[in-house]
N, C-alpha and C positions, 0 to 999 in steps of 0.2 A: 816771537819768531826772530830767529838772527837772521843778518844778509847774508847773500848769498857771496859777499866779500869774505862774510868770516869765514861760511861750510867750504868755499874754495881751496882755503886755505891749510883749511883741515886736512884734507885730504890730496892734496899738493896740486891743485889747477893752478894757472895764471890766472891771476886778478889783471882786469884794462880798468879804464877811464869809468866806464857806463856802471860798473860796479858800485863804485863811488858818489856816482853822479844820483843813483839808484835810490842813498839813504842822503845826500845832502843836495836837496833841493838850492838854498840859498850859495852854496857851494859852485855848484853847477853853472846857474847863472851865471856867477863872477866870471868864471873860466870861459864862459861862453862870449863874454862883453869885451873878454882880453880878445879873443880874436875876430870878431866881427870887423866885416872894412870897417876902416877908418883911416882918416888921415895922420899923415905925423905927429903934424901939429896936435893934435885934438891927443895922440897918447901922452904927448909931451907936458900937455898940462894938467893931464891927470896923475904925475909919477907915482912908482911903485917899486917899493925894492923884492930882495926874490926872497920871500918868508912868506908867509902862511899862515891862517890863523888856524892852531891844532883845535881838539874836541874838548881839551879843556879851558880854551878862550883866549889863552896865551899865543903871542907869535910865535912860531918859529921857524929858523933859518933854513932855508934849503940847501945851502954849504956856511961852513963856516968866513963867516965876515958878510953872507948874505944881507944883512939888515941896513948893512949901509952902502948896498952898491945897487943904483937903481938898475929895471932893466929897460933894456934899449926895444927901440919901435920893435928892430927887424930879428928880435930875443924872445918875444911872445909868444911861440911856438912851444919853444925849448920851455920856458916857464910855464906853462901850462901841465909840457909832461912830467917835471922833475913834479911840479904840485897833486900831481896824480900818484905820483911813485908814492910821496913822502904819504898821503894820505890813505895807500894801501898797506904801508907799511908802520903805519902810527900805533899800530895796537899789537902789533907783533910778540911780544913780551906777554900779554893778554893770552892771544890764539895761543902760544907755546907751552902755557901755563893747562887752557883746555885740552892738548892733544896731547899733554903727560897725564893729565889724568884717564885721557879715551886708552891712550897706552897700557894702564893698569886692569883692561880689562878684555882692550883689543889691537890685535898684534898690530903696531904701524903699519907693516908691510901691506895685508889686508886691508887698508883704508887708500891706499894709494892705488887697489883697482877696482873703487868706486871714484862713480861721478857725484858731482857734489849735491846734486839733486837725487839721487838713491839713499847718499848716508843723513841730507833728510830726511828721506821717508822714513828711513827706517828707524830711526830717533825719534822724531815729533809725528810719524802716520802723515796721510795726506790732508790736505787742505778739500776736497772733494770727500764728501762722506759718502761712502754706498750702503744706504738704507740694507739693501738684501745681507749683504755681509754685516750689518749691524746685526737684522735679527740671526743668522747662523752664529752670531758670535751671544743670543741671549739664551738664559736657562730661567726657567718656571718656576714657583713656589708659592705653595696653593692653589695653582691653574689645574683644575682636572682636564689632561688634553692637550695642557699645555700651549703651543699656538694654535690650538682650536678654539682654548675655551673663549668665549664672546667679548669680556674683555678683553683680553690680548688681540681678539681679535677686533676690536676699536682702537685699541693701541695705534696697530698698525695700520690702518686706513688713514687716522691720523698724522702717522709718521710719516708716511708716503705722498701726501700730500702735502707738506711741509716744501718748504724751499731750506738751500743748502746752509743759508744763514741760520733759520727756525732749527734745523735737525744740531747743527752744532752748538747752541744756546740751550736744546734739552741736556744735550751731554754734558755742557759745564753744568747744567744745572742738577745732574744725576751724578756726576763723576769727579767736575771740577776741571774737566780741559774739555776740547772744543775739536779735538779731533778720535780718530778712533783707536784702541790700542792697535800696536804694533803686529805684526804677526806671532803666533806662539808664543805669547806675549803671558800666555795665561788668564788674562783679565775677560771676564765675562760679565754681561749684562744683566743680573738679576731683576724680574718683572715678578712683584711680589704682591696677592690681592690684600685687601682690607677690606674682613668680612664684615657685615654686617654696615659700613658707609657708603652712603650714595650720592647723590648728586648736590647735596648742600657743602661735602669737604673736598679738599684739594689733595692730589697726590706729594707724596712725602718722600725726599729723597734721602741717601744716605752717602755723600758723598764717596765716605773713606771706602765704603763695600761697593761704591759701584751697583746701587739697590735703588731702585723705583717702586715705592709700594704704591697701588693704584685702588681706591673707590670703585666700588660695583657702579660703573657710570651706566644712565639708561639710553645714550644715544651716542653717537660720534658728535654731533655739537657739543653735548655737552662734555665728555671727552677733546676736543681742541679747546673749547674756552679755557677749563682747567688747567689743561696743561700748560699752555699760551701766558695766563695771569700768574700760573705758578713761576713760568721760568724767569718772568721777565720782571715782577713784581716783588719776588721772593729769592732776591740771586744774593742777598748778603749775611755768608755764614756765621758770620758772627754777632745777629743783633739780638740780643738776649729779651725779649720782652712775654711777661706772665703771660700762661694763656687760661682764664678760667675755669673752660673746662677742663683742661688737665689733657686734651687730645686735640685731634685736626679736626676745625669746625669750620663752618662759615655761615656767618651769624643771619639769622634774616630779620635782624632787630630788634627782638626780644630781650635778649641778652643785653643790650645798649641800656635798656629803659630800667632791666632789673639792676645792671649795673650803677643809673645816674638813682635808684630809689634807694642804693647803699652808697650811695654821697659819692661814686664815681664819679667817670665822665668818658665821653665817648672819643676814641683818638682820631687825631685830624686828618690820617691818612685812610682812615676807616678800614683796615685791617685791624683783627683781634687778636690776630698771635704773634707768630713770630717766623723766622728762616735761622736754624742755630745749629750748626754741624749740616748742613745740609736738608733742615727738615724745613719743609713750608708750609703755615700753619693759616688758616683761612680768618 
């Protein structure tokens, strides 16, 4: 997510102080120690001239010749705010860089009557997933019924029970982001069965299509453990490891034993398969 320093920007608000202070903690502080009482003396023997350390580590001047003129007790103010300007404006060249290319596709002008938290949304979707709008935004394949059929319909009791963290953790783990498409965005959620698997394999996602294939599960427990172990266990698209059977399994041991009697050996994470393009393998 970017700050809301940069979407301000975007779309031409005034950036303040708290913007800034927002994304640099250690930052903040500093600024904060410059003006807390204190006595004279006590600033006098801490000097400090008017520079700044940028985001790439380097100092730099807040006017030129800044580096060698310290500031005075009763200047603290004023260097506080120029360290806030420079630090709003540090990346400026960056932001300019982004809003030529939003240009190539969205009139400037129209971006300057949004607020920086709409051209948000409507780029990255909200941070608050609503479940209801998830499912209106899913389509069926293989469901007779479709969100009647009993799977789909364990899906969702599952989903809805979920916290807002759990529901955005399925989406990366279906789709690859964490919030939901945009509106008229086109992008729908494919809930797709796997005939004939039950409760020993894991549901299988498909990142690129936005596809959830799902196990004839026999319960809503069994249904959350799944999906639960799938998302959080199985989130690394690219770890390539054989799966023996050749499908989505989850071993209940046998395999372990047939494997160490052909001179294998059982892995230490005790998963069999793999997560590779988005599929999670039991």
């Amino acid at each position: 997510d970017l700050p809301a320093l940069v979407w301000k920007q975007l779309v031409g608000e005034a950036c303040v102080y708290e913007d800034v202070a927002a994304v640099d903690e250690a930052w903040h502080r500093d600024m904060q120690a410059c003006l807390r009482p204190q006595a004279p003396h006590h600033w006098a023997a801490r000097p400090r001239a008017w520079e700044v350390r940028g985001l790439a580590g380097n100092m730099c001047e807040l006017f030129p010749g800044g580096s060698a003129l310290p500031v005075a007790f009763e200047d603290r103010q004023e260097f506080v705010e120029r360290a806030a300007r420079f630090r709003i404006h540090e990346c400026d060249l960056q932001v300019g860089a982004v809003k030529e290319g939003l240009a190539a596709s969205v009139p400037p002008v129209a971006l300057t009557l949004l607020l920086w938290r709409h051209l948000q949304a409507k780029v990255c979707g909200r941070r608050r997933i609503d479940v209801q709008r998830l499912k209106a935004l899913t389509q069926y394949k293989d469901m007779a019924g479709g969100a009647e059929h009993p799977v789909a319909q364990l899906f969702w009791l599952v989903v809805e029970g979920m916290s807002n963290e759990e529901v955005a953790a399925l989406l990366a783990f279906t789709w690859g982001r964490t919030r939901l498409p945009a509106e008229a965005s086109g992008h729908h959620l494919v809930l797709q069965l796997l005939h004939g698997k039950g409760d020993a394999y894991l549901p299988q996602a498909h990142t690129c299509f936005f596809t959830l294939d799902l196990p004839e599960y026999s319960s809503e427990e069994v249904m959350r453990a799944k999906l639960l172990y799938a998302m959080y266990e199985c989130a690394t698209i690219d770890n390539d490891v054989n799966n023996p059977h050749g499908t989505l399994y989850q071993s209940d041991g046998e395999e372990e034993e047939r494997e160490e009697e052909r001179g294998g050996g059982e892995r230490e994470d005790g998963c069999n398969g793999a997560h590779a393009d988005g599929y999670a393998f039991g």
